[in-house]
C-alpha positions in Angstrom: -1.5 1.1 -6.5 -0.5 -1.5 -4.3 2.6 -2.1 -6.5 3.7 0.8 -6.3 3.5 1.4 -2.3 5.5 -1.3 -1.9 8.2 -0.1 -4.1 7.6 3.4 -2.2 8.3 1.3 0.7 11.5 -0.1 -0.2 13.0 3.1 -0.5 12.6 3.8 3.3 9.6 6.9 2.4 7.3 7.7 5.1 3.5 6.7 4.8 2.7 10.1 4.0 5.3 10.3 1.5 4.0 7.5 -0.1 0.1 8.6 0.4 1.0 11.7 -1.4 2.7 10.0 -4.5 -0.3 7.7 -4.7 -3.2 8.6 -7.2 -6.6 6.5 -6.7 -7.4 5.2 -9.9 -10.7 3.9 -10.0 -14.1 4.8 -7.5 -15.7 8.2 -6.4 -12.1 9.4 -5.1 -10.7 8.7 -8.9 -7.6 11.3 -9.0 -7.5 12.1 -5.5 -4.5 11.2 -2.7 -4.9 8.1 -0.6 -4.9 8.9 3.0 -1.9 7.3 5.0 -4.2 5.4 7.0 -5.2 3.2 4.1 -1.5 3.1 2.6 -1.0 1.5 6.0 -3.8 -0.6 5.7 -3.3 -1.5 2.1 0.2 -2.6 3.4 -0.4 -4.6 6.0 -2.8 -6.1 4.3 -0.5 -7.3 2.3 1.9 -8.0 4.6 -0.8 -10.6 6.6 -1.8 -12.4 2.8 2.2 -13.0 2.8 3.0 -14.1 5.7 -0.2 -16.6 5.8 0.9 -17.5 2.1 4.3 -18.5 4.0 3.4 -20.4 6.6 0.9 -22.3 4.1 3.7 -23.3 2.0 5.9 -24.8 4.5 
């Protein structure tokens, strides 16, 4: 899922443009829509391991 929010992401789509081309695969919510709140906080998430992952490699 992450994968493909970022590739949503790329393309300039909103977070609830992405939230609602997002599927949850897996869990309780299996086949329902991510919120946009936890696209956002999947993202930045992300964002934060990168960054860190960065500034440990230099």
């Amino acid at each position: 899922m992450l994968s493909m929010a970022l590739h949503l992401r790329e393309q300039n789509l909103s977070l609830r443009d992405i939230a609602a081309r997002l599927v949850i695969t897996r869990g309780e919510k299996k086949g329902r829509h991510p919120s946009p709140a936890t696209v956002l906080r999947m993202l930045r998430d992300h964002d934060d391991q990168a960054a860190a992952a960065a500034q440990a490699a230099s």
